[in-house]
C-alpha positions as CSV (number, residue, x, y, z in Angstrom):
1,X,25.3,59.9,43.0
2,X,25.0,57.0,40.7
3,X,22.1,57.3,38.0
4,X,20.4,53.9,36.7
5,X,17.9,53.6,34.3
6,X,16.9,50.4,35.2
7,X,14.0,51.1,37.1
8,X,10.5,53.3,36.5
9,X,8.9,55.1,38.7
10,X,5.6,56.7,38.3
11,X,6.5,60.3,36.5
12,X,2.8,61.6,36.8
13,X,2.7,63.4,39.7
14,X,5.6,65.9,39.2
15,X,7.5,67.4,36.6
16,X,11.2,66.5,36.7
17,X,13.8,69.3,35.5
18,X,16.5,69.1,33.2
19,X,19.5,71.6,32.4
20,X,21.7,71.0,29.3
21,X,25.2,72.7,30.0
22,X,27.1,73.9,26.8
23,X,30.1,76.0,26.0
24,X,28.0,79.2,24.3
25,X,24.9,78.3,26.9
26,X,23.1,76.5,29.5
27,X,19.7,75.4,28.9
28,X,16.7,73.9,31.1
29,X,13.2,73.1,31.0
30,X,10.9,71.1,33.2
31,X,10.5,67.5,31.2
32,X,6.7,65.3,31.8
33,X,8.3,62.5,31.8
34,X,5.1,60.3,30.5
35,X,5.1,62.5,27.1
36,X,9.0,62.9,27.2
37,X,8.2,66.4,26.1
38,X,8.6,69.9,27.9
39,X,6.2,70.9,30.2
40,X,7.2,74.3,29.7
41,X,9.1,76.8,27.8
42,X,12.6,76.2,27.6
43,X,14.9,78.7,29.5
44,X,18.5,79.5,28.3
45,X,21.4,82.3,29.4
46,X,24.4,82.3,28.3
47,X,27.4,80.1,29.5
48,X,29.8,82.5,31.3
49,X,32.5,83.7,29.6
50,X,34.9,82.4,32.6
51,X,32.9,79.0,32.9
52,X,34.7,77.8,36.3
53,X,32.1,75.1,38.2
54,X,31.3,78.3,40.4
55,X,30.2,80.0,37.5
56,X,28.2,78.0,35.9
57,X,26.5,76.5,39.5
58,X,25.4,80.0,39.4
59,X,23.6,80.3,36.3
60,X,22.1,76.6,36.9
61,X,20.7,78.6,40.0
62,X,18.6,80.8,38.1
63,X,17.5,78.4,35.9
64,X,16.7,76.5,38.8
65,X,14.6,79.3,40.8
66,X,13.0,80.4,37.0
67,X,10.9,77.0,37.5
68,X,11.0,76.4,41.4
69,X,7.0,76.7,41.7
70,X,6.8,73.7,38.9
71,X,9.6,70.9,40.0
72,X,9.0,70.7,43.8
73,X,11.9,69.4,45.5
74,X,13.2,66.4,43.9
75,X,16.3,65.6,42.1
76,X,17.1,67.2,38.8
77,X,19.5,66.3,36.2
78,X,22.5,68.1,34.6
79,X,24.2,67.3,31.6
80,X,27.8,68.5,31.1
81,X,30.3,68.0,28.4
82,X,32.6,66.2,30.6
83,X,33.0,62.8,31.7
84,X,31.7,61.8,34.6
85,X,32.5,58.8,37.4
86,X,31.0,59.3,40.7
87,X,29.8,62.9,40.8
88,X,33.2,63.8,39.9
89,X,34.3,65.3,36.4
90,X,37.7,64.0,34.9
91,X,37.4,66.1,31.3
92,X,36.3,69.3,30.1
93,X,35.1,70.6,26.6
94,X,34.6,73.5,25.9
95,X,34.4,74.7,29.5
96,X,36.9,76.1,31.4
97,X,39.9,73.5,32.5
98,X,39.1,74.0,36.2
99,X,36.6,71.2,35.9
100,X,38.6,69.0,35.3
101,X,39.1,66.0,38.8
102,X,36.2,68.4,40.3
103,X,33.7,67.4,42.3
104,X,31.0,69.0,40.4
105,X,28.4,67.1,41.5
106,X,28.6,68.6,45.3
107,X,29.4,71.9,43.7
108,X,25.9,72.0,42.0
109,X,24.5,69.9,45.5
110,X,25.9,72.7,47.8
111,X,24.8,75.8,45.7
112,X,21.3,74.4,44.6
113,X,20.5,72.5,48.6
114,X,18.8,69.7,46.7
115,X,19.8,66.1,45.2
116,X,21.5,66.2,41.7
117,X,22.3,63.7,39.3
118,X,24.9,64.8,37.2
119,X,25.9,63.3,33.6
120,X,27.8,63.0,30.7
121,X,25.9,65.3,27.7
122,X,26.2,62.4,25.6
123,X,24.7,59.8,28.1
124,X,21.8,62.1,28.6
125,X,20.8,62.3,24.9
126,X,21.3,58.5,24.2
127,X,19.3,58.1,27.0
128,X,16.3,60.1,26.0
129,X,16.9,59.1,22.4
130,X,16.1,55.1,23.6
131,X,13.1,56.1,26.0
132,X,11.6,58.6,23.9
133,X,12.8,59.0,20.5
134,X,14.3,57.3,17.4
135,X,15.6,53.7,19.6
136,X,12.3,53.6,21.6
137,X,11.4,49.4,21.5
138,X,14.7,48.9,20.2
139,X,16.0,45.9,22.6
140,X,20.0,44.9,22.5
141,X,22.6,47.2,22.0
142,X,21.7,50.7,21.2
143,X,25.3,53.1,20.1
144,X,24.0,56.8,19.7
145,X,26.8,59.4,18.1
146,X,26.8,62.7,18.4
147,X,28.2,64.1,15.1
148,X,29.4,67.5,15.7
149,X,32.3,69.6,16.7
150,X,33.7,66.3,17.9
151,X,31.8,62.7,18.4
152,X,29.9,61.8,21.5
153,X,28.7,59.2,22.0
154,X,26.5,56.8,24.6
155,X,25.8,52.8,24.3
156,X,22.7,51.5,25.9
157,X,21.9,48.0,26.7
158,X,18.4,46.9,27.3
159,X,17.8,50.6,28.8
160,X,20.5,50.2,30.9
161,X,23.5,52.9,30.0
162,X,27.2,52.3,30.2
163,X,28.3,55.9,31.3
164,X,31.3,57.8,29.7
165,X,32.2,55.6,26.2
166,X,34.3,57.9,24.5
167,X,34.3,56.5,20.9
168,X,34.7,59.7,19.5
169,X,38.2,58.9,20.2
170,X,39.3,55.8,19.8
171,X,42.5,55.5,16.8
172,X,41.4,55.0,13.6
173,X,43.7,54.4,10.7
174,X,46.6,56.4,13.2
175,X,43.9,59.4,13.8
176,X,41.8,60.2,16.5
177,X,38.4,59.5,15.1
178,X,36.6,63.1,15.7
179,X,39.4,64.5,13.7
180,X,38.3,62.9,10.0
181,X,35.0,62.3,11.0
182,X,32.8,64.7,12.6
183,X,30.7,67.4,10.7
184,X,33.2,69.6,11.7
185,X,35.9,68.4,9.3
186,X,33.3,67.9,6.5
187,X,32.9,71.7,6.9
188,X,36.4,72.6,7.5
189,X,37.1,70.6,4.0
190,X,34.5,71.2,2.5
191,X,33.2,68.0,1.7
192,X,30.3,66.8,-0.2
193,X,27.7,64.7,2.1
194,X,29.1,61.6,-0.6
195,X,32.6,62.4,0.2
196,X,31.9,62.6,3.4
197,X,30.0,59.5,3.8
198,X,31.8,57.1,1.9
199,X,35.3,58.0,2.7
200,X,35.3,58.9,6.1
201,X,31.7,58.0,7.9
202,X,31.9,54.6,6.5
203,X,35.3,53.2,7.9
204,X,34.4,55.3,11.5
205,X,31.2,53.4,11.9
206,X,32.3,50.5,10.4
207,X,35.2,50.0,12.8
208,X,32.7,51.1,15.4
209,X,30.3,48.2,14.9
210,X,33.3,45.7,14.4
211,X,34.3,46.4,18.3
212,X,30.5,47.3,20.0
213,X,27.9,45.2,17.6
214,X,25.1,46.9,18.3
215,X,21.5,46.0,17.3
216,X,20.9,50.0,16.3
217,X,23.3,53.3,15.6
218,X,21.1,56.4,16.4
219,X,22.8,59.6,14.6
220,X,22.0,62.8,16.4
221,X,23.9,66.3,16.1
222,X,22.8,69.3,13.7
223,X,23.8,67.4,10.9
224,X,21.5,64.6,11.3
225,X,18.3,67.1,10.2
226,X,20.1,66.1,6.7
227,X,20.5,62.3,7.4
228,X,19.1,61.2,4.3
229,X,21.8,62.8,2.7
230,X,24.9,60.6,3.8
231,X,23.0,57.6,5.8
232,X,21.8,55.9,3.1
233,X,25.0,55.7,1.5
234,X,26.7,53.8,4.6
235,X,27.2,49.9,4.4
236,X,26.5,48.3,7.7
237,X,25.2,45.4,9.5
238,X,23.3,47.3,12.0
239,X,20.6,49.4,11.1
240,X,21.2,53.3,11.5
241,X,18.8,55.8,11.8
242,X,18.8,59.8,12.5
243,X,17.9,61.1,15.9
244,X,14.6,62.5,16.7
245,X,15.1,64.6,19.8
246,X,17.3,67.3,18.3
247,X,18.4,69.3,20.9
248,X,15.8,68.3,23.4
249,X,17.5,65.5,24.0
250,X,20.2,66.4,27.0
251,X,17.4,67.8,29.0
252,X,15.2,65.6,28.7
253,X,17.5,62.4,29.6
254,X,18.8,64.2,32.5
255,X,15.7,64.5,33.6
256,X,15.1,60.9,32.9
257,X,18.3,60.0,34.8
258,X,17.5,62.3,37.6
259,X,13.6,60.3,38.0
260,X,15.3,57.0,38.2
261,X,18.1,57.8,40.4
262,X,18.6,55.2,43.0
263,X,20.0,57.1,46.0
């Protein structure tokens, strides 16, 4: 199914859920979608240890049935670290290879008997972050990041998200740009946040806003809790700012997606 976010519908007369799949664990929680905020407690298990799609279809189950009295029938949404074109995932990361060209999307469908939207993990927090959080009123070109393990990442135009951008990756200097830039390496090299910052954040997001010019960079990950640490020392045109979601964020754009899904 394709997800747009172009149109709103009216979000008050349901709850809409959202499930957050990880490598250590998969998370959901019904979202109000007029708030942006939980309507309930957050329910996680752990991410099986074998995390084929059957697998992990089965623990969305549970998660599913753990707030079946709330959501009525609708659509939900489901993040997964993957991309994703058409319902079908063509990556994996950090979950098992099998998902890889599989049509995950129908897996989830045919195990859960009710409409899914399924997305990139990215997508689903640059969406929430643009609806709900740190790019809300923001018009243009939103570019979130994800600064983690690797780099996610999700571009937004007027509310309106181009799926699957993968600039995490694109060649830097003859490097992949996850591997000198993402708060993994800062840990693995121990860097200071100035290091850090102006060695290697500044030429990732400077080549970044050479090829997307966007209006506003959005920071998320763990390390953006310390954003005033290495932000303020970058040198852009574009303004940047931390993240406010934290790790709401997947569930709550899925949900988001999921509301304004145009079957």
């Amino acid at each position: 199914m394709t997800a747009s976010t172009a149109a709103s519908k009216d979000s008050s007369d349901r709850l809409v859920l959202g499930i957050d799949i990880g490598g250590s664990g998969i998370k959901g929680a019904p979202v109000d979608l007029d708030k942006g905020a939980f309507a309930a407690e957050r329910v996680r298990i752990d991410t099986p240890a074998k995390s084929t799609p059957e697998n992990v279809a089965k623990v969305v189950s549970q998660i599913v049935g753990a707030f079946a009295d709330q959501i009525g029938d609708g659509p939900i949404g489901i993040t997964i670290p993957a991309v994703v074109t058409h319902g079908t995932t063509r990556s994996a990361a950090n979950i098992d290879k099998s998902w890889i060209d599989h049509p995950a999307e129908k897996t989830f469908e045919d195990v859960l008997e009710r409409d899914v939207v399924l997305v990139n993990d990215a997508d689903a927090a640059g969406i929430a972050e643009v609806q709900y959080g740190a790019a809300k009123g923001h018009d243009g070109v939103v570019l979130l990041t994800t600064l983690g393990t690797g780099i996610g990442s999700a571009l937004i135009m007027d509310g309106v998200l181009v799926p699957n951008t993968e600039f995490g990756h694109i060649e830097i200097d003859g490097h992949d740009a996850e591997s000198r830039a993402s708060a993994k390496y800062k840990e693995d090299k121990d860097l200071s946040y100035k290091v850090w910052a102006k060695k290697h954040l500044q030429r990732y997001y400077e080549v970044l806003e050479a090829l997307t010019w966007p209006d506003l960079f959005v920071v998320g990950g763990g390390v953006s809790k310390k954003a005033d640490k290495f932000l303020p020392l970058l040198e852009l045109n574009a303004e940047i700012v931390p993240a406010k979601l934290e790790n709401r964020a997947g569930i709550i754009g899925a949900a988001y997606l999921a509301d304004n899904w145009k079957g």
